[in-house]
C-alpha positions as CSV (number, residue, x, y, z in Angstrom):
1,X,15.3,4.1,5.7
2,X,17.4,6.5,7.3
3,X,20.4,5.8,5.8
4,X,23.0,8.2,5.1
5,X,23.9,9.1,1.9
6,X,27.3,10.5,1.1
7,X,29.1,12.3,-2.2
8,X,31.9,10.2,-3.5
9,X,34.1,12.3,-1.3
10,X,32.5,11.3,1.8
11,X,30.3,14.3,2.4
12,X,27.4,13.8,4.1
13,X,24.3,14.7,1.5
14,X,21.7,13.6,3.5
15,X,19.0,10.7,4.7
16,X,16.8,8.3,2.9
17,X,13.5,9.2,3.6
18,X,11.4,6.8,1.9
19,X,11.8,4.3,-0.7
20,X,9.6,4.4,-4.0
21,X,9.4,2.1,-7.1
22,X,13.0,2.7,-8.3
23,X,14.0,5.2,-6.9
24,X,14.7,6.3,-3.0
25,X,14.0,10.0,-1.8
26,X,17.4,11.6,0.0
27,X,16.6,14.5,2.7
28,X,19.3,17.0,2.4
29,X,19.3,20.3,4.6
30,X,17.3,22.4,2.2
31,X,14.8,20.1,0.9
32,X,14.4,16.6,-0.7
33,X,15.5,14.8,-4.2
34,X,14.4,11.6,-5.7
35,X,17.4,9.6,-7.1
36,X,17.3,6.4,-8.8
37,X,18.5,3.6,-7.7
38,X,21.2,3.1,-10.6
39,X,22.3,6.4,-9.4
40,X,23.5,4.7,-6.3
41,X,26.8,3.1,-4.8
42,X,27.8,1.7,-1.7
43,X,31.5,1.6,0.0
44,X,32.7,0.5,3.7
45,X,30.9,4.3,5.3
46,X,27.2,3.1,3.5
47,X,25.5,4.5,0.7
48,X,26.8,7.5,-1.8
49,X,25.8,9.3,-5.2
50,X,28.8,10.6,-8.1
51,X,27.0,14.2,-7.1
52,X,29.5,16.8,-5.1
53,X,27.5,18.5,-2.2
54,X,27.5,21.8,-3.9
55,X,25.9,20.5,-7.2
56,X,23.5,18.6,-4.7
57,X,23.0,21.6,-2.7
58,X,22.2,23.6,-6.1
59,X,19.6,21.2,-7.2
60,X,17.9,21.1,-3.4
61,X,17.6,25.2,-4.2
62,X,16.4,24.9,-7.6
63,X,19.6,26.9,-9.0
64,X,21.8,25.6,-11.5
65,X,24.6,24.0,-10.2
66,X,28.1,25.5,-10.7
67,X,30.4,24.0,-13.0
């Protein structure tokens, strides 16, 4: 846990913060997600999600992302 978790662009989204049956729940500045594991990829920087930080950022608000 702790792990950073980047977009597919490299932008930090934010930490693992605990792990759960399936699923692993990412800390981002505004608040906290769960994802599921399929949703997950890993490259040579660690762990990232095919989310842009702005539709991540949307979802943390509870606002529909923009397209």
């Amino acid at each position: 846990m702790g792990s950073v978790v980047r977009d597919s662009k490299g932008v930090v989204l934010g930490t693992v913060e605990r792990v759960g049956m399936g699923f692993a729940v990412v800390a981002g500045e505004s608040g906290k997600i769960e994802v599921e594991f399929a949703s997950f990829a890993k490259n040579n920087k660690g762990l990232l999600i095919n989310m842009p930080k702005a539709k991540f950022d949307a979802i943390l608000a509870g606002g529909k992302p923009a397209n």
